[in-house]
PDB file of N, H, CA, C and O in Angstrom:
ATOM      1  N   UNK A   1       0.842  -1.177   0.000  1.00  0.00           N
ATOM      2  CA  UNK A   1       0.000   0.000   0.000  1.00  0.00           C
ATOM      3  C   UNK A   1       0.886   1.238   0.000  1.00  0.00           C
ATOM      4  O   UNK A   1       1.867   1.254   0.744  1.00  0.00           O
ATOM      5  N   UNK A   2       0.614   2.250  -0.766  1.00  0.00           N
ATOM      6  H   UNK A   2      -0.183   2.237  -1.370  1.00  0.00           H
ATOM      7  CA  UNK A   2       1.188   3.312  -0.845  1.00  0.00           C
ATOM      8  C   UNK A   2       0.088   4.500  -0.560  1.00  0.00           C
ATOM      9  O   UNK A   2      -1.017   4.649  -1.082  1.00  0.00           O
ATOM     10  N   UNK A   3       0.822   5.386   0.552  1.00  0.00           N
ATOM     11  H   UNK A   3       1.720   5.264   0.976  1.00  0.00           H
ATOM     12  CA  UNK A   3       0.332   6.524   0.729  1.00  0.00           C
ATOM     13  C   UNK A   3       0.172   7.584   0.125  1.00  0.00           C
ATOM     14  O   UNK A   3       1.062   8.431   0.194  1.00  0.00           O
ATOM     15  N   UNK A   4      -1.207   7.872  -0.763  1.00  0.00           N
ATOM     16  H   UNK A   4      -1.931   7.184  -0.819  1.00  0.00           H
ATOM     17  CA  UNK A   4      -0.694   9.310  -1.509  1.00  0.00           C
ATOM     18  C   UNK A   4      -1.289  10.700  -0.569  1.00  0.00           C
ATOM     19  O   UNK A   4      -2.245  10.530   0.187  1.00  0.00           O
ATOM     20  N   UNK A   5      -0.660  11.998  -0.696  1.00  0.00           N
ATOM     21  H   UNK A   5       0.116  12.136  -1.310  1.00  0.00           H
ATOM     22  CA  UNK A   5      -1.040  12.736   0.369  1.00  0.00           C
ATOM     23  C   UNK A   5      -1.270  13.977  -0.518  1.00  0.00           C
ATOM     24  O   UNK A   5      -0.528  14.040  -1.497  1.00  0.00           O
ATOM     25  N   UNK A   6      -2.159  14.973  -0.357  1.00  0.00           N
ATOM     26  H   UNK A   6      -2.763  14.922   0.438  1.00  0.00           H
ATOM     27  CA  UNK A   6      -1.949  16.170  -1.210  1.00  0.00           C
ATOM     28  C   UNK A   6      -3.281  16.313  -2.283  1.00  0.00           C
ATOM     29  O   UNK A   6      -3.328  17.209  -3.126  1.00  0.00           O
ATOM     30  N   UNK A   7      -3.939  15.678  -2.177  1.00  0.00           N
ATOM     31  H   UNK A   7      -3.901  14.951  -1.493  1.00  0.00           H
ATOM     32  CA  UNK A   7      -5.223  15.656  -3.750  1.00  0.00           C
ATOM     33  C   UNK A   7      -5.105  16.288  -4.745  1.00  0.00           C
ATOM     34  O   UNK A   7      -5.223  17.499  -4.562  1.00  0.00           O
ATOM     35  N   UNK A   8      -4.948  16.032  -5.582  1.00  0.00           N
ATOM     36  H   UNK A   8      -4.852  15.047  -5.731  1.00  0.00           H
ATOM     37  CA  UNK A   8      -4.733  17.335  -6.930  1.00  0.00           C
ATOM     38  C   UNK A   8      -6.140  17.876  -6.973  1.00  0.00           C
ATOM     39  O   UNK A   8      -6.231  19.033  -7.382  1.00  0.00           O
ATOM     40  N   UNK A   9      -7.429  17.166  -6.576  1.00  0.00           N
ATOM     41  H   UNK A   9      -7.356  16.226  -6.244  1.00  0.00           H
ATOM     42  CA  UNK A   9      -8.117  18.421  -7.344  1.00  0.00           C
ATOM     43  C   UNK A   9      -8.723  18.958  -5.777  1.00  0.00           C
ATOM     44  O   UNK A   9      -9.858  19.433  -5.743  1.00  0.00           O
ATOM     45  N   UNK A  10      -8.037  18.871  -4.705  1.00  0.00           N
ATOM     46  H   UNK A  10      -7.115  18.485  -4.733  1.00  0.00           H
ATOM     47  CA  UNK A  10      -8.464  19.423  -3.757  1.00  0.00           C
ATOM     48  C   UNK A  10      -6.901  20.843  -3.813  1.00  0.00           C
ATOM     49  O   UNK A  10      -7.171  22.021  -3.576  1.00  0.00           O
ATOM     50  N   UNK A  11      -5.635  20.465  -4.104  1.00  0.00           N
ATOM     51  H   UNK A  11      -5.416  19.508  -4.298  1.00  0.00           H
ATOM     52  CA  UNK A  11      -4.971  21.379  -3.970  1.00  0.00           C
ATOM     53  C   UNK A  11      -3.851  21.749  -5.291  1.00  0.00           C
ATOM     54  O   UNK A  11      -3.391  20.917  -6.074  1.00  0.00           O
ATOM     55  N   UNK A  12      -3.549  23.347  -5.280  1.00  0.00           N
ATOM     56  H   UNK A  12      -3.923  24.022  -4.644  1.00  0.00           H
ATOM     57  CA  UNK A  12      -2.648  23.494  -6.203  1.00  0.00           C
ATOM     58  C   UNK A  12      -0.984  22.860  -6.063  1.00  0.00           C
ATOM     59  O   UNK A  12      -0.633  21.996  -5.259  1.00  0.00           O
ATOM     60  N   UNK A  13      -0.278  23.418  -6.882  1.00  0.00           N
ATOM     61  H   UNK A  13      -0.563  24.120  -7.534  1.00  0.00           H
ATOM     62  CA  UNK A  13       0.680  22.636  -7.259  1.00  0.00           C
ATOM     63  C   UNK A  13       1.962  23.385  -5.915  1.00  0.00           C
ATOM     64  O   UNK A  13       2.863  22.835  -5.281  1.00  0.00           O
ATOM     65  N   UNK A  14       1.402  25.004  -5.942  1.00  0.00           N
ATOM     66  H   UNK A  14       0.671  25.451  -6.458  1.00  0.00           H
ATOM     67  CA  UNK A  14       2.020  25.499  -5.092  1.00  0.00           C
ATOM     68  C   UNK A  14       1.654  25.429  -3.501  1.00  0.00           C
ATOM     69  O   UNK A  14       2.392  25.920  -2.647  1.00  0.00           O
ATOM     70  N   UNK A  15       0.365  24.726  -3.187  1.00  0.00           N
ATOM     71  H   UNK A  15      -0.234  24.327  -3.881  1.00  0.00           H
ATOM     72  CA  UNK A  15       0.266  25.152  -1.698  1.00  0.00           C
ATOM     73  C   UNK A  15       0.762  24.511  -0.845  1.00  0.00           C
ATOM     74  O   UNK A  15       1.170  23.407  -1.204  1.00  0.00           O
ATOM     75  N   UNK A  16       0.914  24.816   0.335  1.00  0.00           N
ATOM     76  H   UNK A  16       0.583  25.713   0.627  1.00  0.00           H
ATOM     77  CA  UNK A  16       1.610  23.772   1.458  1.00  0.00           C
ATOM     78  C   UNK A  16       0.524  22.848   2.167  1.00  0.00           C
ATOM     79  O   UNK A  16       0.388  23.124   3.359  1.00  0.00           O
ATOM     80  N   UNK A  17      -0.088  22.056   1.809  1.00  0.00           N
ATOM     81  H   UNK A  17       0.022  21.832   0.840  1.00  0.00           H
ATOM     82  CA  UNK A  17      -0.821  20.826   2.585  1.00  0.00           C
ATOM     83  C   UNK A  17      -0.555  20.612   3.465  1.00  0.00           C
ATOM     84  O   UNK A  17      -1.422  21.080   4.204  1.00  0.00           O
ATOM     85  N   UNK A  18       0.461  19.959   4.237  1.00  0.00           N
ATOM     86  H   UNK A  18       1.165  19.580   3.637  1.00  0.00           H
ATOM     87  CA  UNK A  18       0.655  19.558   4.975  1.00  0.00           C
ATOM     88  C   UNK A  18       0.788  20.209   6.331  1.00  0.00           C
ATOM     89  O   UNK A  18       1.413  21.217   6.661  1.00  0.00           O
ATOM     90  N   UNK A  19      -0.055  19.270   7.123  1.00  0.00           N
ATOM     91  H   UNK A  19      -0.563  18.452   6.856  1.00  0.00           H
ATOM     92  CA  UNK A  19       0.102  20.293   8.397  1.00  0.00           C
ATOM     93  C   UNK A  19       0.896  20.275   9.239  1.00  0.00           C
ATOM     94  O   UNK A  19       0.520  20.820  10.277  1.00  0.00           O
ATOM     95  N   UNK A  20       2.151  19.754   9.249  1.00  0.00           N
ATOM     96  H   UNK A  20       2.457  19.311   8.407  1.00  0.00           H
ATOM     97  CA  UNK A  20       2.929  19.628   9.801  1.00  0.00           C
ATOM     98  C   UNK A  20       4.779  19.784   9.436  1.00  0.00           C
ATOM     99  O   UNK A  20       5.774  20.057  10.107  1.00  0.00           O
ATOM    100  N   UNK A  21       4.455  19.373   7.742  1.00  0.00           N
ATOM    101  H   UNK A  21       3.647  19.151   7.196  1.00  0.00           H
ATOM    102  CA  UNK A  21       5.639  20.101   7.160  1.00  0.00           C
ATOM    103  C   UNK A  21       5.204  20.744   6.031  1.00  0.00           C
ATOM    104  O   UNK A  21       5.092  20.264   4.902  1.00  0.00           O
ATOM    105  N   UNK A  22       4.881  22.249   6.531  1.00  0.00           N
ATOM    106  H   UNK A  22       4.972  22.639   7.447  1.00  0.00           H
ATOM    107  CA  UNK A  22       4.391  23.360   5.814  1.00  0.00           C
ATOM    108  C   UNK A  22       5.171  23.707   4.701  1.00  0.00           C
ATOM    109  O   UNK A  22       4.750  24.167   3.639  1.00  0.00           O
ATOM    110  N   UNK A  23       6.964  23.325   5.173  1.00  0.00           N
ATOM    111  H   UNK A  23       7.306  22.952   6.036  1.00  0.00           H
ATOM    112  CA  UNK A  23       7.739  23.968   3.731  1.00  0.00           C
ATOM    113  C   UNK A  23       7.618  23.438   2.916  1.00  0.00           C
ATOM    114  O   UNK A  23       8.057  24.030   1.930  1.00  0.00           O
ATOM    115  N   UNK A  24       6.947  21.915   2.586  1.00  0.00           N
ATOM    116  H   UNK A  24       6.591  21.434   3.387  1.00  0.00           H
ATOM    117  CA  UNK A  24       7.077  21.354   1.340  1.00  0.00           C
ATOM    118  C   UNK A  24       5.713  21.874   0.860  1.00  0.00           C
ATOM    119  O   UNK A  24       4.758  22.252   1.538  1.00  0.00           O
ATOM    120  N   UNK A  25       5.904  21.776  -0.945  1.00  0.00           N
ATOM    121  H   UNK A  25       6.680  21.469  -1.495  1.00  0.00           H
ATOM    122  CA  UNK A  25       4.670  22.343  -1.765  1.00  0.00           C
ATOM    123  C   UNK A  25       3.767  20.821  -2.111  1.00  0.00           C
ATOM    124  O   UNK A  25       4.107  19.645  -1.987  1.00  0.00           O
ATOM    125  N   UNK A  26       2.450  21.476  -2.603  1.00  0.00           N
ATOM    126  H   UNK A  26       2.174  22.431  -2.704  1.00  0.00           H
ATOM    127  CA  UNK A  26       1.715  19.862  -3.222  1.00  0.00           C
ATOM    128  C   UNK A  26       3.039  19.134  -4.141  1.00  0.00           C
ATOM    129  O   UNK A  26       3.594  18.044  -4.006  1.00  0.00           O
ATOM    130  N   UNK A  27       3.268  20.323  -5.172  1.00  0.00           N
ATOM    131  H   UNK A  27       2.817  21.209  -5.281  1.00  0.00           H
ATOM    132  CA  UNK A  27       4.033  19.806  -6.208  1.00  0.00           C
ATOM    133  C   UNK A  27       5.040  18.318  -5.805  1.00  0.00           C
ATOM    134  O   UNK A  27       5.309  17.254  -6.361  1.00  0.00           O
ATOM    135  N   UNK A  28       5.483  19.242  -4.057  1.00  0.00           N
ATOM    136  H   UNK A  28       5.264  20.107  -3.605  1.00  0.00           H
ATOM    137  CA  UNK A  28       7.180  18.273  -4.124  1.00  0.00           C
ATOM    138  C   UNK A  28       6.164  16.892  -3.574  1.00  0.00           C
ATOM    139  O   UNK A  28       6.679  15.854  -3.991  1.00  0.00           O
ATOM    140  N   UNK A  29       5.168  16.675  -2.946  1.00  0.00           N
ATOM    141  H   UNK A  29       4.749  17.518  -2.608  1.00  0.00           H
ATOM    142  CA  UNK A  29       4.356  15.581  -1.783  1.00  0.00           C
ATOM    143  C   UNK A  29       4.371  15.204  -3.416  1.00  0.00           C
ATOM    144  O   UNK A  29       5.200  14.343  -3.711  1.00  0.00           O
ATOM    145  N   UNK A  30       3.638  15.687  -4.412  1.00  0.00           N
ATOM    146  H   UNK A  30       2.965  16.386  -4.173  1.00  0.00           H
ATOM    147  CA  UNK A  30       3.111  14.662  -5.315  1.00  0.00           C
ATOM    148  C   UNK A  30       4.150  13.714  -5.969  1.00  0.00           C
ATOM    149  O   UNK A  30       4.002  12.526  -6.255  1.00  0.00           O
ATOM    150  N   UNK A  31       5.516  14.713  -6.186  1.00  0.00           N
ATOM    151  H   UNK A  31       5.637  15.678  -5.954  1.00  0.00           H
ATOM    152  CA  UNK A  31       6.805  13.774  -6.678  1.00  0.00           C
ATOM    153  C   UNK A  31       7.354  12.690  -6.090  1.00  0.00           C
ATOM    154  O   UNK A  31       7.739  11.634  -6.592  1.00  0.00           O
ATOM    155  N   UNK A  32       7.345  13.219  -4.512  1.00  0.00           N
ATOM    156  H   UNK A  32       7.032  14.077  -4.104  1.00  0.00           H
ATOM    157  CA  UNK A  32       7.454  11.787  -3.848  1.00  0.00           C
ATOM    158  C   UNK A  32       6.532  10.703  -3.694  1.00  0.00           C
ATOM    159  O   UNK A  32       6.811   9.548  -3.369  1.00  0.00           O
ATOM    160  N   UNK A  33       5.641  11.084  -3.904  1.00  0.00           N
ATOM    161  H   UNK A  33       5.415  12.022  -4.168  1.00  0.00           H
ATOM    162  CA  UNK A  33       4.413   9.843  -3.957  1.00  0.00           C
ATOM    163  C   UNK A  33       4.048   9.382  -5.890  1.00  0.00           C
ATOM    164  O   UNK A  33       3.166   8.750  -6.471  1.00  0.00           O
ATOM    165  N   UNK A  34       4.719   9.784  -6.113  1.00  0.00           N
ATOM    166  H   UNK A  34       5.436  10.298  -5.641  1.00  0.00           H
ATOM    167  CA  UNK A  34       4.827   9.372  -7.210  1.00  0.00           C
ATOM    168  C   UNK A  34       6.018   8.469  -7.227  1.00  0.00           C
ATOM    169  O   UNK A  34       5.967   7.433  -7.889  1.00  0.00           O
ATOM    170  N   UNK A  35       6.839   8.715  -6.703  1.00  0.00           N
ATOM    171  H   UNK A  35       6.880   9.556  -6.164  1.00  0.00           H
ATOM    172  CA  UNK A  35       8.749   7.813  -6.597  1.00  0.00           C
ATOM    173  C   UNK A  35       8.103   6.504  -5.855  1.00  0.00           C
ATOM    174  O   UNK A  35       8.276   5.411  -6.395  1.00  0.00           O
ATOM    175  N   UNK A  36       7.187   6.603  -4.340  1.00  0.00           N
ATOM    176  H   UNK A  36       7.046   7.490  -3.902  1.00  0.00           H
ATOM    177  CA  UNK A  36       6.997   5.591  -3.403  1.00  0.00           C
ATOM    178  C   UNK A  36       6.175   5.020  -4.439  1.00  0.00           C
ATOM    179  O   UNK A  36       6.509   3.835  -4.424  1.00  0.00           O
ATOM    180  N   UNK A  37       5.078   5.200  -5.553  1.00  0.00           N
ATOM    181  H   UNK A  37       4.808   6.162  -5.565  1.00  0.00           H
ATOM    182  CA  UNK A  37       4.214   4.596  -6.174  1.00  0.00           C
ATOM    183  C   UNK A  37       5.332   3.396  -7.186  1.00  0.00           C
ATOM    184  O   UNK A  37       5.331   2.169  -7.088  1.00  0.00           O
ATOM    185  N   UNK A  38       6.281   4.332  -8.201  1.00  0.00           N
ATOM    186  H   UNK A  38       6.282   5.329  -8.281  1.00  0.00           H
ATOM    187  CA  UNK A  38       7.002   3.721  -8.873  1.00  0.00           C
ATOM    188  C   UNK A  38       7.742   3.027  -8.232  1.00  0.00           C
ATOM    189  O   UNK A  38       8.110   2.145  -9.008  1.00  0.00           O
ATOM    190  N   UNK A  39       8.180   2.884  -7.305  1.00  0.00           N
ATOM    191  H   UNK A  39       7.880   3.600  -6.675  1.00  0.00           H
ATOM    192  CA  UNK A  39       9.250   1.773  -6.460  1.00  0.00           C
ATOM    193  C   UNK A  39       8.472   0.327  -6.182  1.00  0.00           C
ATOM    194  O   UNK A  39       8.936  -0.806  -6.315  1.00  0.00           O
ATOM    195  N   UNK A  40       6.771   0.841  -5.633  1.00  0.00           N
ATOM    196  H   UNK A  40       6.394   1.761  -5.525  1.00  0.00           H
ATOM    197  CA  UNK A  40       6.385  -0.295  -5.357  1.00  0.00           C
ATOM    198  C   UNK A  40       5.741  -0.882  -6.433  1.00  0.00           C
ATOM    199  O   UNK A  40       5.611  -2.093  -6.255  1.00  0.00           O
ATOM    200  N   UNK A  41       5.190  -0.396  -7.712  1.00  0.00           N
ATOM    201  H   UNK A  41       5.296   0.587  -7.856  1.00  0.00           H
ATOM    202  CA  UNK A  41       4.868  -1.117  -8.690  1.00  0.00           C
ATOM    203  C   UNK A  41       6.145  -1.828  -9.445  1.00  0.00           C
ATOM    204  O   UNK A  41       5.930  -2.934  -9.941  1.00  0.00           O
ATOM    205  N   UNK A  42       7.891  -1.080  -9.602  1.00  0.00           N
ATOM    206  H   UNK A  42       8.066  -0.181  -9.199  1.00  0.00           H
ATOM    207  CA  UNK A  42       8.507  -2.236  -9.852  1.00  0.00           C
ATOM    208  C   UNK A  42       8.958  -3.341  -9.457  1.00  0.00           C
ATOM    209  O   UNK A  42       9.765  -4.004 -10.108  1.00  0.00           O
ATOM    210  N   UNK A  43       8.331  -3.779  -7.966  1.00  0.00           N
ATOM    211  H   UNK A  43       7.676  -3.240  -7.437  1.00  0.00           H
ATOM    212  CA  UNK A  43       8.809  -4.215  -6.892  1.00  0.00           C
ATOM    213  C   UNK A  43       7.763  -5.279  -6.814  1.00  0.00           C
ATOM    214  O   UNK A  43       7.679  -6.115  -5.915  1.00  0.00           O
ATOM    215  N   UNK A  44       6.880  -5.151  -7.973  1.00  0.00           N
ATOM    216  H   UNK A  44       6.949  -4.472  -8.704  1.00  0.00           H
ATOM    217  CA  UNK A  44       5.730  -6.235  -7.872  1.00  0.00           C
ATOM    218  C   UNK A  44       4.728  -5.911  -7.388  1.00  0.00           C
ATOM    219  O   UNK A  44       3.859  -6.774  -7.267  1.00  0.00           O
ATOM    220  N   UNK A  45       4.481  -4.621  -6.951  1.00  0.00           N
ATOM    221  H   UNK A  45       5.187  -3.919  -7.049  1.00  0.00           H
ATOM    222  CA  UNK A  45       2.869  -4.732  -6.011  1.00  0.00           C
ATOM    223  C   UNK A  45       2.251  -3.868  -7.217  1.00  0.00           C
ATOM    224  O   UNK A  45       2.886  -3.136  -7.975  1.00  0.00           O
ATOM    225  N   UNK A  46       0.674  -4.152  -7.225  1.00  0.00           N
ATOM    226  H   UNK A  46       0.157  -4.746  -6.609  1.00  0.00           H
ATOM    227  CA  UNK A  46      -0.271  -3.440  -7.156  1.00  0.00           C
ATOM    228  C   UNK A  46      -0.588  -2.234  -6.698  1.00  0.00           C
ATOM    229  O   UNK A  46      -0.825  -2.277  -5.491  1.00  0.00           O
ATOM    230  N   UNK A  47      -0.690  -1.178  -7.163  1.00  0.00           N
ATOM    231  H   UNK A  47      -0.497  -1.143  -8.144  1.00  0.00           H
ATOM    232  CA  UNK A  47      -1.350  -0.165  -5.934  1.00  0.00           C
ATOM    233  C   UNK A  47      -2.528   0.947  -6.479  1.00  0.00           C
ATOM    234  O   UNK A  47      -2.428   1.668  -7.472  1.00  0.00           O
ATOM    235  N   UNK A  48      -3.811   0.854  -5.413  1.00  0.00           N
ATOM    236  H   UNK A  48      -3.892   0.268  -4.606  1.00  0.00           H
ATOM    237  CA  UNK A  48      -4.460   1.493  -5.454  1.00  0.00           C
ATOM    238  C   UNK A  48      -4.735   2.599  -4.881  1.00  0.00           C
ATOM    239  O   UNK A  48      -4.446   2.486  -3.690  1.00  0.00           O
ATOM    240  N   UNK A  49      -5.288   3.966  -5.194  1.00  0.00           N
ATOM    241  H   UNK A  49      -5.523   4.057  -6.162  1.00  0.00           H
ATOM    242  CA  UNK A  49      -5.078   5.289  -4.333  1.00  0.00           C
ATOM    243  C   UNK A  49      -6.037   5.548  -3.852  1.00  0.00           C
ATOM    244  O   UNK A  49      -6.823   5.651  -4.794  1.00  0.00           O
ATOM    245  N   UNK A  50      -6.511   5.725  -3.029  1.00  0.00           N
ATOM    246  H   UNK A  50      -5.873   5.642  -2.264  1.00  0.00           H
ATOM    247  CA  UNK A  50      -7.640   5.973  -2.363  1.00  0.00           C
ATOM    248  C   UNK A  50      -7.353   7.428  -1.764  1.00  0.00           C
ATOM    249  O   UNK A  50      -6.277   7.613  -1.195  1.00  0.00           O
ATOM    250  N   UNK A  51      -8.347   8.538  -1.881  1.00  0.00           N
ATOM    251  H   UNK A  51      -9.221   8.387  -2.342  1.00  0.00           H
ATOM    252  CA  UNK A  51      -8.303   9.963  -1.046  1.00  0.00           C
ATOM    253  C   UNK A  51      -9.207   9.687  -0.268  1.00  0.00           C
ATOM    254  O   UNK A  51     -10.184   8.946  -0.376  1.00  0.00           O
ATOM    255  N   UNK A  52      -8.600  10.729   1.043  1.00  0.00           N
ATOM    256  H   UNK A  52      -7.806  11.331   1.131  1.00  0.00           H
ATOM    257  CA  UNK A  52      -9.478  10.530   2.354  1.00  0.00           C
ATOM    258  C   UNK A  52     -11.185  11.498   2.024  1.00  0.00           C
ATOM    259  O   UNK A  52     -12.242  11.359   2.640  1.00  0.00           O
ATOM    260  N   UNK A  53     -10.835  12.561   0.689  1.00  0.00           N
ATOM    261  H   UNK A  53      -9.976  12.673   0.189  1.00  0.00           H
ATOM    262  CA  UNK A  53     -12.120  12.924   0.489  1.00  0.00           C
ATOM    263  C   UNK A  53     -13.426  11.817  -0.391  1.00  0.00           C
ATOM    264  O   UNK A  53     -14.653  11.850  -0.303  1.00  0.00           O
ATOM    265  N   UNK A  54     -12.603  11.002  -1.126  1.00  0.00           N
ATOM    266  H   UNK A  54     -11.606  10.976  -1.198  1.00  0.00           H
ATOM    267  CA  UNK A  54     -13.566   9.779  -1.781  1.00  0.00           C
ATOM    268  C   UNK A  54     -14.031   8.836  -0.997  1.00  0.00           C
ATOM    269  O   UNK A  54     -14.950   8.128  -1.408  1.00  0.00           O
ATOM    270  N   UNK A  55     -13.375   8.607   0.541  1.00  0.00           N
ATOM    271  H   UNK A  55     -12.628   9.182   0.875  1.00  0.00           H
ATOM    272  CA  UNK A  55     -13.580   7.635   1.531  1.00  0.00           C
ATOM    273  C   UNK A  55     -14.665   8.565   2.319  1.00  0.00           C
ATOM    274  O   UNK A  55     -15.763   8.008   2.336  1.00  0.00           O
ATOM    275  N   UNK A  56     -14.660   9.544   2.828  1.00  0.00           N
ATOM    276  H   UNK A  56     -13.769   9.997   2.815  1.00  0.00           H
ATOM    277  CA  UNK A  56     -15.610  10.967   2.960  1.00  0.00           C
ATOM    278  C   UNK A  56     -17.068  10.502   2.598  1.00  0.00           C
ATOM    279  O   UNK A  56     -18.087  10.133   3.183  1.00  0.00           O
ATOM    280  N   UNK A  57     -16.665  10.697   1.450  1.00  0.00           N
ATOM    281  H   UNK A  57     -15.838  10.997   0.975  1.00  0.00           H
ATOM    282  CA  UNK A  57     -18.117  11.209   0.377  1.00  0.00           C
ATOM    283  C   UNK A  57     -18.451   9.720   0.645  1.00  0.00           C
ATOM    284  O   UNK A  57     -18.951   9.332   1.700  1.00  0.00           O
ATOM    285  N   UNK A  58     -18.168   9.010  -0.279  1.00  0.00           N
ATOM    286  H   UNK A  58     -17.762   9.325  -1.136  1.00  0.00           H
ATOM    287  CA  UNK A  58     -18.879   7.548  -0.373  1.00  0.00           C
ATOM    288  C   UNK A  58     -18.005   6.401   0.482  1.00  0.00           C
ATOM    289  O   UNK A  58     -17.233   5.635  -0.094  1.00  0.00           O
ATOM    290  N   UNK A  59     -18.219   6.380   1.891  1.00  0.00           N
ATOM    291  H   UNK A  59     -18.846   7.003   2.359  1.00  0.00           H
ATOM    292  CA  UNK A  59     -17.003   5.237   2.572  1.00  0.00           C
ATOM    293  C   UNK A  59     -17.923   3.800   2.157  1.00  0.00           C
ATOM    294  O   UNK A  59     -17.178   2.821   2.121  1.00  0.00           O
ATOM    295  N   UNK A  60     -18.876   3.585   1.948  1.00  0.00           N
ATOM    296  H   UNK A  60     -19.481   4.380   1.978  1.00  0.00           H
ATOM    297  CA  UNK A  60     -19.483   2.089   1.482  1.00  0.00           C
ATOM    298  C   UNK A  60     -18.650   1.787  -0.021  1.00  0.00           C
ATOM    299  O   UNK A  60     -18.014   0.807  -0.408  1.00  0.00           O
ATOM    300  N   UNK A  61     -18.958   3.044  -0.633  1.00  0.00           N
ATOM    301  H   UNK A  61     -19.475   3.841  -0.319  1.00  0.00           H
ATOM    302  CA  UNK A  61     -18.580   2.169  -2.258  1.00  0.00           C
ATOM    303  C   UNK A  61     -17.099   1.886  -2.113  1.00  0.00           C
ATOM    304  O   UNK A  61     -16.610   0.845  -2.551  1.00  0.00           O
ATOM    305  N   UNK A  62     -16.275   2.963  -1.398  1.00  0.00           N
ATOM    306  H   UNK A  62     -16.672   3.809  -1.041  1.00  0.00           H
ATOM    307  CA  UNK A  62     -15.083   3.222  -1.094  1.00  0.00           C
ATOM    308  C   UNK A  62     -14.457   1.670  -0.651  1.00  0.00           C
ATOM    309  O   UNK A  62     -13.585   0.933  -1.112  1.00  0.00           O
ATOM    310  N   UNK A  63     -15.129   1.628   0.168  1.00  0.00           N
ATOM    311  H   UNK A  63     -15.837   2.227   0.543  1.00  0.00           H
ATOM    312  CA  UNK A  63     -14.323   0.092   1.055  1.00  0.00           C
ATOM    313  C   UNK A  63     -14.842  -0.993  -0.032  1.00  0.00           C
ATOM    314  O   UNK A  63     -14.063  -1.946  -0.040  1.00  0.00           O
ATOM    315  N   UNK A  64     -15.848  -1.146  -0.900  1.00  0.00           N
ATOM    316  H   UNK A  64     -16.481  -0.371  -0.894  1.00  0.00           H
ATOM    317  CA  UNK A  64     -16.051  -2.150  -1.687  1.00  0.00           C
ATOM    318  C   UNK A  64     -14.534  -2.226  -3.004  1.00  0.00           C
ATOM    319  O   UNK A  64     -13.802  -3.086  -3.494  1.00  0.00           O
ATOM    320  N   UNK A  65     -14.775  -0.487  -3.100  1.00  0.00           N
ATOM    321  H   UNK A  65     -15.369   0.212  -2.702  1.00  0.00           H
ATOM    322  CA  UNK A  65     -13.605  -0.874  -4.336  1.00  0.00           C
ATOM    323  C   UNK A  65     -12.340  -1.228  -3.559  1.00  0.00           C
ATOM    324  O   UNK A  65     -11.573  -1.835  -4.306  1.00  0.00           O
ATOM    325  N   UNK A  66     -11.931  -1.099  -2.549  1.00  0.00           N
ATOM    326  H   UNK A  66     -12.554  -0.606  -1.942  1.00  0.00           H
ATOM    327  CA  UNK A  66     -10.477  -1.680  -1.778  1.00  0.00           C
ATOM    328  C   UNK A  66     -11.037  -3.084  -1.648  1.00  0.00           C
ATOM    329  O   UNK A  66     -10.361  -3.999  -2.117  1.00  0.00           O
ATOM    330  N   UNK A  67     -12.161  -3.350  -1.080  1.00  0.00           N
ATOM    331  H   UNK A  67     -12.710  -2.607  -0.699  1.00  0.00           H
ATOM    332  CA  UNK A  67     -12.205  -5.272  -1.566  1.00  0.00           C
ATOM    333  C   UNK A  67     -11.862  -5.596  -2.186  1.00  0.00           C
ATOM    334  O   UNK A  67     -10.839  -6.269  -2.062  1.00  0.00           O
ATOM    335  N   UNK A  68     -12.506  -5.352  -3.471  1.00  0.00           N
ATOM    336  H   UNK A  68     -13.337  -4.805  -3.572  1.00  0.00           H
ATOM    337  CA  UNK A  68     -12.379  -5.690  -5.105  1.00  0.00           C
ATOM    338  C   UNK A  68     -11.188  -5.552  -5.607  1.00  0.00           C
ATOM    339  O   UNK A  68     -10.697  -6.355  -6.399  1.00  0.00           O
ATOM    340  N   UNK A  69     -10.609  -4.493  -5.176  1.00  0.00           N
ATOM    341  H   UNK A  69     -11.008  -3.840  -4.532  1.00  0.00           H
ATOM    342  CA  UNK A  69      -8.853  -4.757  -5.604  1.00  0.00           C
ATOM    343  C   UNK A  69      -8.183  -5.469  -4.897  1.00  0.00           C
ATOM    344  O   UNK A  69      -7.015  -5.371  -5.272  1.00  0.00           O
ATOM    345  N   UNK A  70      -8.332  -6.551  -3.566  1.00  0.00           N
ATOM    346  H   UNK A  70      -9.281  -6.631  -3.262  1.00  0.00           H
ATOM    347  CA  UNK A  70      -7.620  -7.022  -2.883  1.00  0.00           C
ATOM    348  C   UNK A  70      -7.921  -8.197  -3.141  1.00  0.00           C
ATOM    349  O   UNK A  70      -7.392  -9.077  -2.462  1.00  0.00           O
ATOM    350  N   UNK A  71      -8.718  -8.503  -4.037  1.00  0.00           N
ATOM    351  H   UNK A  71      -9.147  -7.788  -4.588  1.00  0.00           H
ATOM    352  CA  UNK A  71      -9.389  -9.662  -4.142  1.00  0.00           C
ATOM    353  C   UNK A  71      -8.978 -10.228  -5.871  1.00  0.00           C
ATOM    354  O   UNK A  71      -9.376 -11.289  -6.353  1.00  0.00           O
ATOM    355  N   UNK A  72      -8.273  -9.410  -6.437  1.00  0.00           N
ATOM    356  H   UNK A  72      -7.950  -8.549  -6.046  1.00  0.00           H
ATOM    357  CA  UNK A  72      -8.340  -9.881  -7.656  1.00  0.00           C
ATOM    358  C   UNK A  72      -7.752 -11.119  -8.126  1.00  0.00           C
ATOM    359  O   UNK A  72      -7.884 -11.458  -9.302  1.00  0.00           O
TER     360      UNK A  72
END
């Protein structure tokens, strides 16, 4: 499982998300979660992204589609 942090269509490329390390921008969170994504897909895994606003809005359909991908 890989953590993605930052939402693109919740934030720009410049803002600081994070509430705790304010100096980094979305931009740099998205590059690294893009590196942790590519490491673990050449590494053999699967990975699905789930945002904490899609788990929000719909947490039923939400947890069905993390079944359904764990299940394939």
């Amino acid at each position: 499982m890989v953590m993605n942090h930052a939402n693109p269509k919740k934030y720009e490329y410049s803002d600081h998300p994070h509430p705790f390390r304010k100096q980094h921008t979305a931009q740099e969170i998205w590059n690294k979660d893009a590196e942790k994504t590519k490491i673990a897909i050449e590494s053999g895994f699967e990975v699905l992204t789930i945002w904490d606003s899609e788990f929000r809005k719909t947490p039923e359909k939400t947890i069905k589609k993390c079944i359904s991908f764990l299940n394939i």
